[in-house]
N, C-alpha and C positions, 0 to 999 in steps of 0.2 A: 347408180350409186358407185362413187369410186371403192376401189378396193381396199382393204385396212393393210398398211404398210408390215412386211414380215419381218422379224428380227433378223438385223443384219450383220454381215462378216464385212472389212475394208481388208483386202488382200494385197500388200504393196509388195511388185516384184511379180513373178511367175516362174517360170521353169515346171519340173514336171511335179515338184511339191505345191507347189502352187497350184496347177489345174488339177491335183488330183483332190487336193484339200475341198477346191471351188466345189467337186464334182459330189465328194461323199457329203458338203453342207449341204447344198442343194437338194441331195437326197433326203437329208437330213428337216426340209424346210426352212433353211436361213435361206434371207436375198444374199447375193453375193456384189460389194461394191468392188471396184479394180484398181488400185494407180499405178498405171505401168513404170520401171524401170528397167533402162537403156543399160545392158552389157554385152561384152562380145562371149558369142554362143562359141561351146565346147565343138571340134570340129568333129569329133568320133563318140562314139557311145556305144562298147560292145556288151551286148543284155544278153549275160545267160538264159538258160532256158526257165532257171527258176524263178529270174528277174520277171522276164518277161511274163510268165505266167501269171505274178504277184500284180505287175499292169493290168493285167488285160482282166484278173479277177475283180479288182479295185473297181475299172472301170467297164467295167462290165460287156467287153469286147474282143470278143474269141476268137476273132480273124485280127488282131492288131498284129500289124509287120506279117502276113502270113508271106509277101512277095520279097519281105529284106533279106538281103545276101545272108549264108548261114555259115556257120562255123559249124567244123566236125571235131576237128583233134586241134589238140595243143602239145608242143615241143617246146619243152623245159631242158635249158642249159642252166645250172644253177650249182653249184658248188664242187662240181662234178660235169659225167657223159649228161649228151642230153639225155631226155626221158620222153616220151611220145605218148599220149593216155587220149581216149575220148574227150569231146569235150562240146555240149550243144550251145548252140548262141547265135544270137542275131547283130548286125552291124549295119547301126544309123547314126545320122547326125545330130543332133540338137532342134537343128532347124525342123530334119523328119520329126521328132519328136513334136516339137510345137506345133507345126504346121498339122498332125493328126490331132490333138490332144488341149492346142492352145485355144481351141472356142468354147471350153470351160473358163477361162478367167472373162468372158465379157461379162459387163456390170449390168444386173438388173433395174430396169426401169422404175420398177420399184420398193426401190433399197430403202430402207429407212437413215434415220442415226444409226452407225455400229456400232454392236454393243461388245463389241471385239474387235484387233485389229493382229491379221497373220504377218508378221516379218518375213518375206522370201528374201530380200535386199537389203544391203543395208542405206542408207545408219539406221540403228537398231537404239531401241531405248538406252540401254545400257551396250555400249560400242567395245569394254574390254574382251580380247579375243586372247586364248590363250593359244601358242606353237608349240608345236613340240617337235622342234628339228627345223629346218630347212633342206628342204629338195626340190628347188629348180627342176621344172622340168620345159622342153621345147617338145613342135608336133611339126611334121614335113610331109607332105606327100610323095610319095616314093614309087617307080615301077617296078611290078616282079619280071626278075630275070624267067625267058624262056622253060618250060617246065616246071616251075615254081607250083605249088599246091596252092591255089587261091580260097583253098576250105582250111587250111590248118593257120592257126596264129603261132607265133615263135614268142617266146620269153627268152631273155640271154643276159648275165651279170657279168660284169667286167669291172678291173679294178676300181676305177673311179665312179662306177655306177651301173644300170640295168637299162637294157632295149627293151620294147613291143613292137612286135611286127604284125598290125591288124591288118589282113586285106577287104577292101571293101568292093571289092569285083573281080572280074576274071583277072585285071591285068594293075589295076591301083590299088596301092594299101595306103596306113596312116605308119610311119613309126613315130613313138612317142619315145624320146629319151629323160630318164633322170639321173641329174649329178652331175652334168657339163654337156656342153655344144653337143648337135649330132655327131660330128665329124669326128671327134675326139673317141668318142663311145664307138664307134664305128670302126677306131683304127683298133682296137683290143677283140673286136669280133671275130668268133668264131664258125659263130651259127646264122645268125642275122644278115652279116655282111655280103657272104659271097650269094642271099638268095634277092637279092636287089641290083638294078641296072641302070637308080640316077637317083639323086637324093632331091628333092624340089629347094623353094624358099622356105628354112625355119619359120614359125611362128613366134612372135613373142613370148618371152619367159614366162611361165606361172609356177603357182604353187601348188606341192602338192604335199606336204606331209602332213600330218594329222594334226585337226585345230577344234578347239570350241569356245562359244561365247562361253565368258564366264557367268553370266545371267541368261537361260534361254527363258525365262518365262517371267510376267508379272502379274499383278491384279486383271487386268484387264487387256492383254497382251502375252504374244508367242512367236518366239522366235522359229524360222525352220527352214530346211532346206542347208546348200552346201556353202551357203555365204556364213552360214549359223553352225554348224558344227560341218566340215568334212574329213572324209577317209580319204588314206594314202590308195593310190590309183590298183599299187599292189596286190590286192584282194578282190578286185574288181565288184566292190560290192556296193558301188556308190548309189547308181539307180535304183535297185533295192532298197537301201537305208532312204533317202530322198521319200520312198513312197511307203516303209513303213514310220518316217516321222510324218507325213501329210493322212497316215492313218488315224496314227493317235493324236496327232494337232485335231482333226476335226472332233473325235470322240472325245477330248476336253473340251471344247468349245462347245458343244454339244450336250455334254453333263448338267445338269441340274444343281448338283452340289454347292459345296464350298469353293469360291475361286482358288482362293490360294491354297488350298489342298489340293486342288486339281493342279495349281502350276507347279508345287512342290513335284509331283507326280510327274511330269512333264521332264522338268527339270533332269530329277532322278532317275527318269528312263535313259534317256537321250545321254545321260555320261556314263549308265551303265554299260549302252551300246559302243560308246567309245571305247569304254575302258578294254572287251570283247577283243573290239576290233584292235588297240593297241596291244593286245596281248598276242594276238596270230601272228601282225605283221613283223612282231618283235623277231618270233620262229623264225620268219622267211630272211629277216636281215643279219640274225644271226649263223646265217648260213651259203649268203653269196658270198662274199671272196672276204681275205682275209689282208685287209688294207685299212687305214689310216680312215678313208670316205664311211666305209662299211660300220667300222669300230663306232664313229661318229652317231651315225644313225640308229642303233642301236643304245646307245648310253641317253641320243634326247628322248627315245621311245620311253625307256625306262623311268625318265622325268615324266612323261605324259601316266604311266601308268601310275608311279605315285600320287601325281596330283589328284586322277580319277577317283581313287581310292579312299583318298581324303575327302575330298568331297564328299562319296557315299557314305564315309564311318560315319559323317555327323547329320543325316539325314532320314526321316524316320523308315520302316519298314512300308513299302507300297502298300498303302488303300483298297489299290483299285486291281480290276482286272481286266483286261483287253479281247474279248470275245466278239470275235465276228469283228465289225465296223462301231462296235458298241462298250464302252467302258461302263464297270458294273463295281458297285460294293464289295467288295473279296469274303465280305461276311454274307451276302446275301448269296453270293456262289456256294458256298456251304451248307 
């Protein structure tokens, strides 16, 4: 007797919202169907301690990255002297990332019709995306000069923009720049500059300032991941956010409910989470240097947080409540 087909998820895209989403449906009892899409992978991903923890509880694996290169401290040059403060974390690529994590998006053999489909990529039903800023940024591989700390990462702002100096072993790091070329950021450094001894090939430009679809969610449809709303690199809180929207994607999907109360729901989290996160990063740009690029950054922020805002005036008060891997009635929680 063949088997009765399980109600199924179409996951298009992956990254680490996508296999964590595959991972909690799964759990969940959804098949999971796959359609891959082709992007060029992030070269760096440095995962706090509480990032990674947030992984490994998700997916339920407590030696994940126990061998990845770690970070201890971080040295903040920022409006002022540096600053040197603890600081735990781990530093992998995209690829490590997949390559543990990505045999979650293969498609089960026996997927049914979906009765849901997760957006990690786009085009996305509804494709308006809103920016709030532009900040270019580039990534090079870079070696540490002699004596150099390969445990501590550097932060550093300068007039036309801010460095990271992540090392990802004894003697290679990544710097990531935003706001103009490396070389440029580099000739204004203080901190950054003199702990490096060769800058590599820039990477292509990308974006990094803070965005969201204007629609993440529909009847039968969810938007997710950093093609769908992302954070400015800033806060380093992107892997995080990634894995707590592939939390709540699954526990909507998962609901029983009303759909579209459940995507209002969705919706409404995911630009609250925005709005959070444009409100810190606002702090942090409101206090590297006092320039013309800086000023900028700060005034689109302030457009992002308005618009977030609006959005939530007119939206009703959350339903639901997010416990454990499992969204619940907020009345039944009571």
């Amino acid at each position: 007797m063949k088997e009765a087909p399980r109600q199924s998820v179409l996951i298009r895209g992956g990254g680490l919202a996508g296999a964590c989403a595959a991972h909690l449906l799964r759990g969940a009892g959804f098949a999971i169907a796959h359609e891959p899409v082709r992007r060029s992978p992030v070269p760096v991903i440095m995962l706090s301690d509480a990032a990674l923890g947030l992984i490994r509880d998700a997916f339920g694996r407590t030696d994940l990255f126990a061998d990845a290169h770690r970070i201890e401290r971080r040295v903040v040059r920022w409006g002022g002297d540096p600053v040197s403060m603890p600081h735990g974390a781990v530093v992998v690529s995209e690829d490590d990332l997949i390559a543990a994590l990505g045999g979650e998006l293969a498609g089960d053999a026996n997927a049914g019709t979906p009765m849901m489909t997760l957006h990690c990529a786009p085009p996305f039903p509804n494709a308006e995306l809103m920016r709030f800023g532009q900040r270019r940024a580039t990534a090079a591989r870079v070696m540490l000069r002699a004596g150099a700390d390969h445990a501590t990462c550097h932060v550093e702002a300068v007039a036309q923009g801010w460095l990271f100096l992540i090392p990802s072993g004894p003697v290679q790091c990544w710097l990531l720049g935003v706001g103009g070329p490396l070389e440029r950021l580099l000739e204004n450094s203080l901190l950054i500059a003199p702990l490096i001894a060769g800058l590599g090939e820039s990477s292509p430009g990308f974006e990094t300032a803070p965005r969201q679809l204007a629609c993440l969610a529909g009847p039968n449809w969810l938007a997710c991941g950093m093609s769908a709303i992302a954070f400015d690199p800033i806060c380093g809180d992107g892997s995080a956010q990634s894995v707590r929207e592939a939390i709540l994607a699954a526990a909507v999907i998962a609901h029983p409910g009303d759909r579209q109360a459940l995507a209002t729901h969705y919706h409404s989290m995911l630009t609250a989470s925005l709005r959070r996160h444009i409100q810190i990063s606002g702090q942090f740009y409101a206090t590297g240097c006092d320039s013309p690029w800086w000023r900028e950054q700060v005034a689109a922020l302030a457009q992002g947080y308005a618009w977030t805002t609006a959005q939530l005036a007119h939206m009703p008060e959350p339903r639901y409540l997010l416990r454990g891997f499992q969204l619940i009635e907020r009345e039944a929680a009571t």
